[in-house]
GUKOLLUM-813966 format. One record per residue: x, y, z of N, C-alpha, C in turn. Coordinates in pm, whole numbers, padded with zeros to 5 digits, always signed. Example, Ala and Ser with C-alpha at 12.3 -4.5 7.8 and 13.67 -1.06 7.14 Angstrom:
2
[[+01319, -00569, +00780], [+01230, -00450, +00780], [+01320, -00330, +00780]]
[[+01285, -00225, +00708], [+01367, -00106, +00714], [+01290, +00003, +00787]]
***
This chain:
302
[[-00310, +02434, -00915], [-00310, +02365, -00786], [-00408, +02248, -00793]]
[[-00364, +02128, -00728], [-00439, +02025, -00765], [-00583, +02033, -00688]]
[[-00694, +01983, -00642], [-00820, +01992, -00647], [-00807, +01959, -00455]]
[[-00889, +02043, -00372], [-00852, +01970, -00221], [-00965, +01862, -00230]]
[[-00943, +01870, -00136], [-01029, +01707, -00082], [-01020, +01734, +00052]]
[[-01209, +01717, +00084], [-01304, +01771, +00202], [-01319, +01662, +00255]]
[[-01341, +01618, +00395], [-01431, +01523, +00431], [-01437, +01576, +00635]]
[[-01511, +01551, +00613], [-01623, +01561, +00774], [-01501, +01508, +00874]]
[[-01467, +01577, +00959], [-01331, +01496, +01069], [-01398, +01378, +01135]]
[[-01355, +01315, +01185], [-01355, +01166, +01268], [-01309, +01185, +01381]]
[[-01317, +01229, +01503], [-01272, +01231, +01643], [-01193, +01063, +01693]]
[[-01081, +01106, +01712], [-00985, +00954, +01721], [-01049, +00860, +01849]]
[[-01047, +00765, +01803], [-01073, +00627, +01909], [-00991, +00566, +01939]]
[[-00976, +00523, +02046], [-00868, +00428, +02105], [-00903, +00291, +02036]]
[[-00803, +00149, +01993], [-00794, +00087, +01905], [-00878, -00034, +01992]]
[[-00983, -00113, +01930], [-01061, -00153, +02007], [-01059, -00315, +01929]]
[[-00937, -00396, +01996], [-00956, -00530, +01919], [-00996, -00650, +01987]]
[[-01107, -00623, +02040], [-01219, -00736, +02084], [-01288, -00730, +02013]]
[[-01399, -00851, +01954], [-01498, -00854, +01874], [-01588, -00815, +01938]]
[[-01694, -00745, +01871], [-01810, -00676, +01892], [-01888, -00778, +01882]]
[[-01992, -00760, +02000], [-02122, -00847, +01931], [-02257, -00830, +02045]]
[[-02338, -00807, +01964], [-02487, -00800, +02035], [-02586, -00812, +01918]]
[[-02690, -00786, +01956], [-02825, -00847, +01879], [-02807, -00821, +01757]]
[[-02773, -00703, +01722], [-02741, -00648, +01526], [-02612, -00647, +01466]]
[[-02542, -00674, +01566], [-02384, -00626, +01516], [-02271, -00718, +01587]]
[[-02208, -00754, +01451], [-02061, -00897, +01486], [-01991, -00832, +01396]]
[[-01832, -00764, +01449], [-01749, -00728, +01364], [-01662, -00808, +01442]]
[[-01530, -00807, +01337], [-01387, -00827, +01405], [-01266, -00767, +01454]]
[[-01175, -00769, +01507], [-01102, -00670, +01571], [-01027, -00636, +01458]]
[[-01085, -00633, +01316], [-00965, -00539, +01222], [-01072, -00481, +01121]]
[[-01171, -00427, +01113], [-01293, -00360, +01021], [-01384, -00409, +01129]]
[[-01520, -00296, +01023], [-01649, -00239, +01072], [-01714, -00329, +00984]]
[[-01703, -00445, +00918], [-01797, -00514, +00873], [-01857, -00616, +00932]]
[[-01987, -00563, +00922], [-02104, -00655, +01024], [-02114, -00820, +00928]]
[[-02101, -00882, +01050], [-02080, -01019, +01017], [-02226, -01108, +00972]]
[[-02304, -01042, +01078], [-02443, -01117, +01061], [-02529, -01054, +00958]]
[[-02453, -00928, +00880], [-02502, -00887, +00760], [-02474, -00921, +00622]]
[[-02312, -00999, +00616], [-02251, -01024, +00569], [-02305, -01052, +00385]]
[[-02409, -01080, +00388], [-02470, -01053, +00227], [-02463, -00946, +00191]]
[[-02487, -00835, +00264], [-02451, -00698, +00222], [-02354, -00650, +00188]]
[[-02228, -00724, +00166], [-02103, -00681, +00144], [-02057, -00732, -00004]]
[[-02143, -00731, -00104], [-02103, -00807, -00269], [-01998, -00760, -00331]]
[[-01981, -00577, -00270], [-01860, -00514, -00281], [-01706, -00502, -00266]]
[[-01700, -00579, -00126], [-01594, -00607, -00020], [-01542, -00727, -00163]]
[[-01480, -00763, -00204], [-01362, -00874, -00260], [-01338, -00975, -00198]]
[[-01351, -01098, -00184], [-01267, -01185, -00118], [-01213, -01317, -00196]]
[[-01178, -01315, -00342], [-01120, -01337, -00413], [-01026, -01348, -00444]]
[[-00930, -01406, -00559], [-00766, -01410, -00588], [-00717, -01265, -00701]]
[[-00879, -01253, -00771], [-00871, -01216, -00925], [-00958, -01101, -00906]]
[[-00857, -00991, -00923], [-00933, -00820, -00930], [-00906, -00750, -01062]]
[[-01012, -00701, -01101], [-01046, -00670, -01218], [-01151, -00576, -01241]]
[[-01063, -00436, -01279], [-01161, -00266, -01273], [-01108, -00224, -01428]]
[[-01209, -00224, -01505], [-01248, -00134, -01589], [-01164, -00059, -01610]]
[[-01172, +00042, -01528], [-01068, +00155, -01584], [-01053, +00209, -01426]]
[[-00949, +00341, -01360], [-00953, +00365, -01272], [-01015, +00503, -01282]]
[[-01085, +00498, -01103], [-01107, +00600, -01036], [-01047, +00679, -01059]]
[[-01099, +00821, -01091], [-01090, +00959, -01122], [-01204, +01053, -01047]]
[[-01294, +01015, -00947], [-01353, +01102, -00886], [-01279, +01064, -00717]]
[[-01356, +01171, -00606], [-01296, +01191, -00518], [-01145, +01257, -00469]]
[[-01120, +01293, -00555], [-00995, +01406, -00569], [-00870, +01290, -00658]]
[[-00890, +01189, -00701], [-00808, +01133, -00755], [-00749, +01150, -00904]]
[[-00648, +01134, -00971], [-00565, +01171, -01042], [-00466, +01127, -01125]]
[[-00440, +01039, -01224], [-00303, +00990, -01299], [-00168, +01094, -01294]]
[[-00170, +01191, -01257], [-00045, +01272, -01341], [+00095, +01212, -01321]]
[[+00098, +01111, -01231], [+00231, +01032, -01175], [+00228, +00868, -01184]]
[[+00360, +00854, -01269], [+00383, +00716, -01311], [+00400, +00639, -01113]]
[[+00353, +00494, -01163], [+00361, +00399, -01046], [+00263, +00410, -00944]]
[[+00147, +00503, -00985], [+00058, +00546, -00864], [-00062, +00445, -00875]]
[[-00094, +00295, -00734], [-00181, +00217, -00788], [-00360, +00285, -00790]]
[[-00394, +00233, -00831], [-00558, +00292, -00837], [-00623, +00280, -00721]]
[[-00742, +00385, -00698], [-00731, +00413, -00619], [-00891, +00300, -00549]]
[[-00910, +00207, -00659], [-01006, +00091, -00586], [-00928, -00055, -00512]]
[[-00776, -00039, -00506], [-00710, -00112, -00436], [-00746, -00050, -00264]]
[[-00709, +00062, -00277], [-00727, +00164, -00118], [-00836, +00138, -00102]]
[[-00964, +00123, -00148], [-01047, +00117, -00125], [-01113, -00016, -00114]]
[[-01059, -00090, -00164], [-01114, -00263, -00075], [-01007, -00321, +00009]]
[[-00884, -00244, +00031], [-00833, -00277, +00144], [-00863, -00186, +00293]]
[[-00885, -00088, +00314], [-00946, -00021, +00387], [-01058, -00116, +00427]]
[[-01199, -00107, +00403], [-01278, -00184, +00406], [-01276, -00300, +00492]]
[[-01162, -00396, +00398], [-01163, -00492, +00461], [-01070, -00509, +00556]]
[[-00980, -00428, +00603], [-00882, -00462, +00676], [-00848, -00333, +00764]]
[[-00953, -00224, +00784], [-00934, -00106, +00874], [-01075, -00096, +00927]]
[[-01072, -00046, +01055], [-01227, +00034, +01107], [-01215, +00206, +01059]]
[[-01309, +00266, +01142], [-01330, +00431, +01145], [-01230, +00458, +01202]]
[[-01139, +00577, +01144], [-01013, +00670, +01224], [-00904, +00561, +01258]]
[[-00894, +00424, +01193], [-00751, +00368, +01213], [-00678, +00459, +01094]]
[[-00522, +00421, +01143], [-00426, +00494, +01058], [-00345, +00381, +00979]]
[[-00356, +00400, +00820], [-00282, +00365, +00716], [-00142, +00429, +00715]]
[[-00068, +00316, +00736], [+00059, +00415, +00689], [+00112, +00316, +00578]]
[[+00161, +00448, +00497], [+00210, +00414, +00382], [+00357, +00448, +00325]]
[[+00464, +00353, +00344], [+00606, +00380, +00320], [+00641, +00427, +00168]]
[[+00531, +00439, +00066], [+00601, +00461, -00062], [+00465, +00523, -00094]]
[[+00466, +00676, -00044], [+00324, +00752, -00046], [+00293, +00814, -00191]]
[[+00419, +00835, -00336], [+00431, +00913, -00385], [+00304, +00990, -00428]]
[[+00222, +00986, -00544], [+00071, +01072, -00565], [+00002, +01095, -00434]]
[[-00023, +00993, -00349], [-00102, +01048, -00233], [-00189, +00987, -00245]]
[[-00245, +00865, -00297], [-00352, +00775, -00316], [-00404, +00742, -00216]]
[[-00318, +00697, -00149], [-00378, +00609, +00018], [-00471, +00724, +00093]]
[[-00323, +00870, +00120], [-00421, +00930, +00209], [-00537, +00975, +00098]]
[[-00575, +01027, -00010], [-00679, +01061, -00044], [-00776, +00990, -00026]]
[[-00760, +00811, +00008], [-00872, +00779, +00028], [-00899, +00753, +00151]]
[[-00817, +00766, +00246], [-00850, +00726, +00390], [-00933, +00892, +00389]]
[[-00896, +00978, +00350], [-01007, +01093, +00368], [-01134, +01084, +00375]]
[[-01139, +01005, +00242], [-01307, +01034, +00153], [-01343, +00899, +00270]]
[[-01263, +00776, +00351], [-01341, +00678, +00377], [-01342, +00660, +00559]]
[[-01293, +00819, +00589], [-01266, +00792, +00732], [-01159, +00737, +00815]]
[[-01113, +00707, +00733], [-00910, +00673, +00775], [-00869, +00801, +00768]]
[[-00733, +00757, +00853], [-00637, +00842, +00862], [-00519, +00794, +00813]]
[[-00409, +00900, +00779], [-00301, +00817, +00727], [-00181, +00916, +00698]]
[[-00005, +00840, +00751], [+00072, +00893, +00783], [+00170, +00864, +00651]]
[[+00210, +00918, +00594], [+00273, +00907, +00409], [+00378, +00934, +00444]]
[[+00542, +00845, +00395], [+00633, +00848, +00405], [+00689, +00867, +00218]]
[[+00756, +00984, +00199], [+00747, +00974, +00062], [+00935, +01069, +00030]]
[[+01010, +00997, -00060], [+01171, +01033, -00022], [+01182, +01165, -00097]]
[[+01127, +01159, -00198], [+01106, +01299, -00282], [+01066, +01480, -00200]]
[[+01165, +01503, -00148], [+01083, +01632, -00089], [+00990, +01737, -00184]]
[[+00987, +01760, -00306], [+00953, +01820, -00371], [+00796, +01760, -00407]]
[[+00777, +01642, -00413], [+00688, +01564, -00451], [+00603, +01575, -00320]]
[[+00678, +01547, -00217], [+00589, +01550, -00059], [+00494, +01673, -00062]]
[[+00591, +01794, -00101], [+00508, +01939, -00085], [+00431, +01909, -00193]]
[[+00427, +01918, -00289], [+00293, +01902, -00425], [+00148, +01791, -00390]]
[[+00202, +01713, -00335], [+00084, +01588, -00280], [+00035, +01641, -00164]]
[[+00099, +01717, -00075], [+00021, +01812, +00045], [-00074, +01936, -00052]]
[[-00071, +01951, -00125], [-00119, +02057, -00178], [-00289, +02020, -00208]]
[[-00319, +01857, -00218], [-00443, +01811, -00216], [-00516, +01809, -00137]]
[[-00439, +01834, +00024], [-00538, +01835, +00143], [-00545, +01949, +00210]]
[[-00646, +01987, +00285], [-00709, +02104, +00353], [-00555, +02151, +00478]]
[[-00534, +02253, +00480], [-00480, +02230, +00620], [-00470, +02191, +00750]]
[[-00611, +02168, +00764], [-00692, +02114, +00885], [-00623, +01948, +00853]]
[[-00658, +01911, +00748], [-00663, +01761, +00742], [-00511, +01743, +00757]]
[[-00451, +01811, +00687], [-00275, +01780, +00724], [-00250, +01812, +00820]]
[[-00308, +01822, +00967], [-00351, +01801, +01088], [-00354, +01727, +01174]]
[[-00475, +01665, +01123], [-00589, +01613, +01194], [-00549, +01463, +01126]]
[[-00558, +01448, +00975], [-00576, +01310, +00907], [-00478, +01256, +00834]]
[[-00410, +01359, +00783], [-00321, +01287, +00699], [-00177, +01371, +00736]]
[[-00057, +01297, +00748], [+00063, +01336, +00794], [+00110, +01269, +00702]]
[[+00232, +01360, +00686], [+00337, +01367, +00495], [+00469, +01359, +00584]]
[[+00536, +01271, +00570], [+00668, +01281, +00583], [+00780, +01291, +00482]]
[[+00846, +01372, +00452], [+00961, +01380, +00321], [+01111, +01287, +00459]]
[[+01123, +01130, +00379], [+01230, +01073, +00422], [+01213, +00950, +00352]]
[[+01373, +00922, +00388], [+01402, +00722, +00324], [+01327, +00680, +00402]]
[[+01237, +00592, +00370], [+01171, +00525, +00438], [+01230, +00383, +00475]]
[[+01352, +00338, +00472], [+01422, +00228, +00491], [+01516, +00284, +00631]]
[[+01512, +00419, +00660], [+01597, +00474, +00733], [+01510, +00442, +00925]]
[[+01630, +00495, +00995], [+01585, +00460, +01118], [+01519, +00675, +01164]]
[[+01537, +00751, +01109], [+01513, +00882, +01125], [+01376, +00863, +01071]]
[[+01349, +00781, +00961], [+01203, +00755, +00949], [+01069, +00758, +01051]]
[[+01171, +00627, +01111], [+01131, +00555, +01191], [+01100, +00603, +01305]]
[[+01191, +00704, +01319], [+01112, +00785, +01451], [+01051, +00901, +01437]]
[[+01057, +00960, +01307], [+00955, +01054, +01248], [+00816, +01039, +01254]]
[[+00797, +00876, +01220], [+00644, +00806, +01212], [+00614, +00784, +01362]]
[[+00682, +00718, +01422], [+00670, +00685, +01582], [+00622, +00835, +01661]]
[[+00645, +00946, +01638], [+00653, +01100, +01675], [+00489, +01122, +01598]]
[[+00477, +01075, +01478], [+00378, +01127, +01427], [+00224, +01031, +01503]]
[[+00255, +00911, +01514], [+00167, +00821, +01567], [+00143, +00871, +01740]]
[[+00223, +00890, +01802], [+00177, +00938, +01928], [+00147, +01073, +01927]]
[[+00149, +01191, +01828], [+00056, +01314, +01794], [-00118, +01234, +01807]]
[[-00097, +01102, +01688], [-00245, +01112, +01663], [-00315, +01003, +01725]]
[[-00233, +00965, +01869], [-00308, +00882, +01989], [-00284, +00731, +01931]]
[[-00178, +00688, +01895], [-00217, +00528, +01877], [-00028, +00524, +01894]]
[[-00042, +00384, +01912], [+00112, +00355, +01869], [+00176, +00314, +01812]]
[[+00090, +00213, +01741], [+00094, +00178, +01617], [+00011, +00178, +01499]]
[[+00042, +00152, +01385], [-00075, +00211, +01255], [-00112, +00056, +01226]]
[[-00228, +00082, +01206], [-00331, -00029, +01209], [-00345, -00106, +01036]]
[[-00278, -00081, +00953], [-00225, -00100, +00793], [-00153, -00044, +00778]]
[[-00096, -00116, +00679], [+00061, -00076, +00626], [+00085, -00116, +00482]]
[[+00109, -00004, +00376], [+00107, -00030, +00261], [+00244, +00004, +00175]]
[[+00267, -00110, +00126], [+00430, -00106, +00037], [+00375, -00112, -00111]]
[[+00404, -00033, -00166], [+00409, +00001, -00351], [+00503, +00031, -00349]]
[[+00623, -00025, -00399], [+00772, -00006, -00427], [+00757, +00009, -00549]]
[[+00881, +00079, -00605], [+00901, +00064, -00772], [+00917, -00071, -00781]]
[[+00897, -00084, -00933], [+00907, -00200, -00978], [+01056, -00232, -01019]]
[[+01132, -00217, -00933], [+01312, -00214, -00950], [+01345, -00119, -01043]]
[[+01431, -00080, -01162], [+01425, +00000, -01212], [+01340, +00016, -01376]]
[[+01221, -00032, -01336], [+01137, +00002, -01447], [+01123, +00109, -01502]]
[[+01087, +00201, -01390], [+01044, +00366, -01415], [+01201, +00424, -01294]]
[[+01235, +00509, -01329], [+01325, +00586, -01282], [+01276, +00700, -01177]]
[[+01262, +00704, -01051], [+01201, +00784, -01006], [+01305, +00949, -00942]]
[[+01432, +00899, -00955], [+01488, +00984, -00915], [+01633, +00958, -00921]]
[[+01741, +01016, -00870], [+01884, +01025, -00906], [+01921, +00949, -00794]]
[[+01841, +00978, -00613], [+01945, +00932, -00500], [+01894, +00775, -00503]]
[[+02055, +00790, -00405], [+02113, +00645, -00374], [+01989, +00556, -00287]]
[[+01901, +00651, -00220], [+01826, +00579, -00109], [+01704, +00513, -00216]]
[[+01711, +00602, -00369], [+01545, +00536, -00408], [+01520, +00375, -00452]]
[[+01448, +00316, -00435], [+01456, +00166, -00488], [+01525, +00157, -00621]]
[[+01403, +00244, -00731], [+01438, +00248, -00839], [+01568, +00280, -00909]]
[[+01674, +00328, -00850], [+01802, +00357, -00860], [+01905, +00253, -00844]]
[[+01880, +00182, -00783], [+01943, +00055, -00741], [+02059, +00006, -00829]]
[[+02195, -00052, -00791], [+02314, -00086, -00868], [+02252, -00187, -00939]]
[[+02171, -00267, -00822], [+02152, -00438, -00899], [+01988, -00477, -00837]]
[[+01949, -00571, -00906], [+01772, -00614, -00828], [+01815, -00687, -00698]]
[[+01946, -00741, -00658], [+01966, -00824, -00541], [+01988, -00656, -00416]]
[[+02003, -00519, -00492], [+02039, -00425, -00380], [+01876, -00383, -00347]]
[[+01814, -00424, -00475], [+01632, -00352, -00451], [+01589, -00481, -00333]]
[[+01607, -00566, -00355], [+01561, -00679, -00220], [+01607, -00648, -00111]]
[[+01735, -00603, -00093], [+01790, -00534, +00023], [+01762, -00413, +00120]]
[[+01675, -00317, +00001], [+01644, -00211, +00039], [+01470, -00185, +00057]]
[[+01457, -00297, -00065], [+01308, -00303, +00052], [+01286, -00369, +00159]]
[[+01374, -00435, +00161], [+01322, -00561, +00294], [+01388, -00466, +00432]]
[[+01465, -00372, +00387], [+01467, -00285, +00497], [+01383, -00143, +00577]]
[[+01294, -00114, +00444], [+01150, -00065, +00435], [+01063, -00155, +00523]]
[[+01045, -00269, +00494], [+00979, -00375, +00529], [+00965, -00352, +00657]]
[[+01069, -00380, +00704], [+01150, -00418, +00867], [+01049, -00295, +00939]]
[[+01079, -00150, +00901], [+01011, -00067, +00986], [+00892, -00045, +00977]]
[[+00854, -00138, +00839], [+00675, -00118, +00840], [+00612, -00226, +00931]]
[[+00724, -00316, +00973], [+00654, -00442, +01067], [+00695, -00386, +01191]]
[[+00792, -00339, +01211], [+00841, -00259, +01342], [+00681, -00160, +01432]]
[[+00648, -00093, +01329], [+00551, +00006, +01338], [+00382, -00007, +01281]]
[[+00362, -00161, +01343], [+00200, -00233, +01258], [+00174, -00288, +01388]]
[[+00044, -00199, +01406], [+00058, -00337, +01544], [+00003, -00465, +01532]]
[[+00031, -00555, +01603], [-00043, -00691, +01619], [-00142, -00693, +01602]]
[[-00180, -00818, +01501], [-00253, -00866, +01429], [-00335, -00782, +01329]]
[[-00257, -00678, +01320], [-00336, -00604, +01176], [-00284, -00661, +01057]]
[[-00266, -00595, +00923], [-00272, -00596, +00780], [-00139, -00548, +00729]]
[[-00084, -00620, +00600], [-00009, -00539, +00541], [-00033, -00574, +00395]]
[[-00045, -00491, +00319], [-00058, -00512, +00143], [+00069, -00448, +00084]]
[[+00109, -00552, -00034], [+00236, -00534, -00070], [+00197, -00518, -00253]]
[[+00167, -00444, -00271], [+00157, -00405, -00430], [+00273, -00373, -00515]]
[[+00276, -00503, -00606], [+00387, -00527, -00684], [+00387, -00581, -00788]]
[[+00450, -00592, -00950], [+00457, -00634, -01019], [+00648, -00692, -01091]]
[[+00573, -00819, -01191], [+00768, -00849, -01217], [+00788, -00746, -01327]]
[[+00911, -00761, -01377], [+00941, -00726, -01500], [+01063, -00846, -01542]]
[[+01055, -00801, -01682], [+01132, -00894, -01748], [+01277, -00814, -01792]]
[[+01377, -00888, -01789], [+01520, -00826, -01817], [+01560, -00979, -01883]]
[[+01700, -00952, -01946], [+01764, -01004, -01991], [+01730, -01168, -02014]]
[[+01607, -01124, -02117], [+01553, -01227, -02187], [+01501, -01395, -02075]]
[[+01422, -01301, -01969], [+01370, -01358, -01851], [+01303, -01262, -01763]]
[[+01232, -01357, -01735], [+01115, -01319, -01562], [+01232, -01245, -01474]]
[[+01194, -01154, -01404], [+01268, -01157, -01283], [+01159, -01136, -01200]]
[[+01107, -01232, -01081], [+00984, -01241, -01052], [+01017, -01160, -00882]]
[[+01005, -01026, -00911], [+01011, -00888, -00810], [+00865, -00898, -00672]]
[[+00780, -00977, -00700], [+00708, -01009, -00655], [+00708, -01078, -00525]]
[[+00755, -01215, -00598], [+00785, -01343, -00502], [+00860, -01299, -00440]]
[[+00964, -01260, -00477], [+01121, -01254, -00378], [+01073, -01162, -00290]]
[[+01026, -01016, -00283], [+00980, -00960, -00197], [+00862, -01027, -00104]]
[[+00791, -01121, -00160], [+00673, -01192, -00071], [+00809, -01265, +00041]]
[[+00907, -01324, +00011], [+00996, -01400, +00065], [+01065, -01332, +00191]]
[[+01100, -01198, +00143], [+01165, -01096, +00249], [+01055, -01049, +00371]]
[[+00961, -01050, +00287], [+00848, -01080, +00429], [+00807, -01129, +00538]]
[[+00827, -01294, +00446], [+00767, -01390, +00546], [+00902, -01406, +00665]]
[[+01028, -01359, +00607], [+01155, -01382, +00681], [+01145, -01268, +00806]]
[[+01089, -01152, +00796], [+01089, -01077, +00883], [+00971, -01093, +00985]]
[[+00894, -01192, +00943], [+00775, -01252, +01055], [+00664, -01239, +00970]]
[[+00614, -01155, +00888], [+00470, -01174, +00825], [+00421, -01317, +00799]]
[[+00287, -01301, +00847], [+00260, -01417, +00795], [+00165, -01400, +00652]]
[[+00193, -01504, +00544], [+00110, -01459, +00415], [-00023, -01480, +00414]]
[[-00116, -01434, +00323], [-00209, -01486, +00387], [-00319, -01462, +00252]]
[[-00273, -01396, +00160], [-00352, -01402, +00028], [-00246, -01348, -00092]]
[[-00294, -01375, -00192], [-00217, -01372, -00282], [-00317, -01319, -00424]]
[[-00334, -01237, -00461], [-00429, -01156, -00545], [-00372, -01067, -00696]]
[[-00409, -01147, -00807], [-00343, -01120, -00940], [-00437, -01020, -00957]]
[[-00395, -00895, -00993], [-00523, -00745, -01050], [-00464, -00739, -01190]]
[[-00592, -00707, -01253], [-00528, -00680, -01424], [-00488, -00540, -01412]]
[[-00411, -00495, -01459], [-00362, -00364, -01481], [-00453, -00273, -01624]]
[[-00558, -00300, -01651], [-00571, -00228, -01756], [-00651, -00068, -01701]]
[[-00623, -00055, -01617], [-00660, +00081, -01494], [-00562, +00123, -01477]]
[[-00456, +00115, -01494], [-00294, +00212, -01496], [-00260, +00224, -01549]]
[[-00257, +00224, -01724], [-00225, +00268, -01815], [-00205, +00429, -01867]]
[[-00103, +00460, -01898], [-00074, +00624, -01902], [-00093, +00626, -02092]]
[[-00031, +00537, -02128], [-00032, +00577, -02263], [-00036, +00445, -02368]]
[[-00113, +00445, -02437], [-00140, +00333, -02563], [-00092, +00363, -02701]]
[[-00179, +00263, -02818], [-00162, +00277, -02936], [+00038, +00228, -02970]]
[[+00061, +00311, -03001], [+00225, +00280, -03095], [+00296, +00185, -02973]]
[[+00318, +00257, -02839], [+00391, +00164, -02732], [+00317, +00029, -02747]]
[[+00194, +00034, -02724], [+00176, -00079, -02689], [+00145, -00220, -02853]]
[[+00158, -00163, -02960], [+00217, -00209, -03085], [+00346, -00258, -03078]]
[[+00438, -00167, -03021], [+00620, -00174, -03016], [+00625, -00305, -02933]]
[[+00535, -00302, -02808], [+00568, -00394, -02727], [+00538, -00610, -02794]]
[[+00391, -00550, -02801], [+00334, -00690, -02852], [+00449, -00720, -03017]]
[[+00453, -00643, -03078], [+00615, -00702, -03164], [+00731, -00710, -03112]]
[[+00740, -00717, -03037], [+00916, -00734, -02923], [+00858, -00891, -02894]]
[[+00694, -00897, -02822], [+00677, -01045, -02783], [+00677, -01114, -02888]]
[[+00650, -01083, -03003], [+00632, -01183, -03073], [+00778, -01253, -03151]]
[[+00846, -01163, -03161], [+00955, -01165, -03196], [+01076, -01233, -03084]]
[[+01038, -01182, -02948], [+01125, -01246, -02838], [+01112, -01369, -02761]]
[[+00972, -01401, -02776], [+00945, -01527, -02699], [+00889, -01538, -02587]]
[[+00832, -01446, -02525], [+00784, -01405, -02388], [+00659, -01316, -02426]]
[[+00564, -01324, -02304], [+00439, -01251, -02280], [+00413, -01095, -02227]]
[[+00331, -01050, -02282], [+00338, -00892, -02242], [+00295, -00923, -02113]]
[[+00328, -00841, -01967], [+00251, -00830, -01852], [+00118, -00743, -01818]]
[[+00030, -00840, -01787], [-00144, -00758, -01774], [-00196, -00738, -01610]]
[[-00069, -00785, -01541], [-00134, -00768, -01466], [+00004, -00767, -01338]]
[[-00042, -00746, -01238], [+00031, -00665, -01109], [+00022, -00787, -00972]]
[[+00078, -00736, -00822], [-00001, -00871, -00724], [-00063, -00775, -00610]]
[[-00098, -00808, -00562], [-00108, -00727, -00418], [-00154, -00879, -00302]]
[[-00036, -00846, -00261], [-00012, -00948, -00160], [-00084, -00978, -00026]]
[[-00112, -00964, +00042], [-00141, -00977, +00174], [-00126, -00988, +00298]]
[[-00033, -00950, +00410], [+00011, -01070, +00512], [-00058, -00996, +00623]]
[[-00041, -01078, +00785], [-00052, -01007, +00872], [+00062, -01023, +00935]]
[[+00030, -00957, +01057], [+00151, -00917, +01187], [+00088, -01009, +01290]]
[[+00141, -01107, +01287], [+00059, -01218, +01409], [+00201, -01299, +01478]]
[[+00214, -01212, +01574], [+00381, -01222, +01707], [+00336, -01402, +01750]]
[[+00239, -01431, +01799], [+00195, -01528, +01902], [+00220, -01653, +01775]]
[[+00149, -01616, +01690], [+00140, -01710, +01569], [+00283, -01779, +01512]]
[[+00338, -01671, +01495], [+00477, -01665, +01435], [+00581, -01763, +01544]]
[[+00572, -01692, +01699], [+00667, -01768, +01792], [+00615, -01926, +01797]]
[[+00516, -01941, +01731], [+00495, -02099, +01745], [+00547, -02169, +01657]]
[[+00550, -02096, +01535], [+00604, -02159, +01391], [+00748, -02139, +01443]]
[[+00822, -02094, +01520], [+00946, -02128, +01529], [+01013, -02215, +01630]]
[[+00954, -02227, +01705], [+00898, -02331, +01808], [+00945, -02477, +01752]]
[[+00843, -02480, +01653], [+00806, -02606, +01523], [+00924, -02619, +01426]]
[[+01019, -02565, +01447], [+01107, -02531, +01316], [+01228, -02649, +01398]]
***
């Protein structure tokens, strides 16, 4: 059984997006970071270019599952883009990364994950209390509208109405194979049906974000038929079409997700050298927000 993961409960707050401010303390209506302290934060990222060593393995975290991002992405997006007891929801929950760290960091967070078998094994990391109280597992398509009101059901259990982040890690089209059904990305007839089917993921993760929060879109290309297919962009594109607005754009080296070296990664660098193209080192994690007022002006302008 995998290892639980403890943390001290958080009594829920109603969502408080006026800026704070008095003699010690200037935050903004989306994190707890004090503004007039703001040197104190060398940690927080605000950069294009992320780059970890190797990944996190303490705090109940874990490799045993391909596509699972590390778990210092959750952790400088939180930070910077959640307060205490907001809720992360996450449409492509598989290992359980997000909620393990909204645990250890005082988030909460509602996991949409299509695999039922996988849902029960990733519940197996948290307390029962916390699959409660903090973290809610949903086994469904997350492109579906039964989703959609699964999460909506789960969000008014835990007093809000909408989730205050929203995190997309899609497969990388069919890089890794995650399963047989028709609903999984990775299964897909063609990469024009994976644009289709995330951007319909998409739809209910903007449906269900409220105004003016966060969304991170963690993604990488792959290469097919002796070319880029840049899985990235095009999904940044299906975004901005559904209203996000973009708002950073952040290359991470991947040498923190690596499952296995030596001979593969020999096989590979002789395929490049031999084919004409570059090995990939690195991944995106995108950025946008949910800004309604913003958006109706840009169309306004159009």
């Amino acid at each position: 059984m995998a290892r639980k993961t403890n943390v001290k409960r958080v009594e829920p707050q109603k969502a408080n997006l006026k800026v704070v401010k008095d003699n010690a303390v200037k935050t903004t209506a989306y994190n707890d970071i004090n503004l007039k302290k703001w040197k104190e934060y060398d940690h927080v990222k605000t950069d294009t270019l992320w780059e970890f060593s190797s990944r996190l393995k303490q705090g109940g975290h874990t490799n045993e599952y391909h596509g699972n991002f590390i778990p210092q992405i959750a952790q400088q997006l939180y930070e910077r883009y959640t307060k205490k007891n907001d809720i992360v929801l996450d449409l492509f929950f598989g290992s359980g990364t997000s909620g393990i760290e909204a645990i250890n960091m005082g988030r909460r967070c509602i996991g949409v994950e299509l695999k039922e078998e996988l849902a029960e094994q990733v519940s197996e990391k948290f307390t029962p209390k916390q699959l409660v109280t903090d973290v809610n597992i949903i086994s469904a398509d997350s492109a579906s509208q039964l989703a959609k009101e699964k999460i909506q059901a789960r969000l008014d259990i835990m007093g809000r109405e909408k989730a205050q982040l929203l995190i997309l890690h899609p497969p990388y089209d069919d890089i890794i194979k995650f399963s047989d059904r028709k609903e999984d990305l990775s299964n897909c007839d063609s990469t024009e049906k994976f644009y289709d089917l995330f951007k319909q993921v998409a739809q209910n993760g903007y449906d269900l974000l409220e105004d003016g929060r966060f969304a991170a879109l963690i993604i990488g290309d792959k290469y097919a038929e002796s070319q880029i297919i840049s899985l990235g962009f095009e999904c940044q594109e299906r975004m901005k079409q559904l209203g996000f607005i973009h708002k950073a754009t952040i290359v991470k080296d991947m040498q923190g997700n690596e499952r296995a070296k030596g001979k593969t990664a020999n096989l590979w660098r002789y395929r490049a050298l031999a084919m004409g193209f570059n090995i990939f080192k690195h991944e995106y994690i995108m950025i946008f927000q949910k800004n309604e007022k913003l958006m109706r002006k840009h169309l306004r302008m159009l």
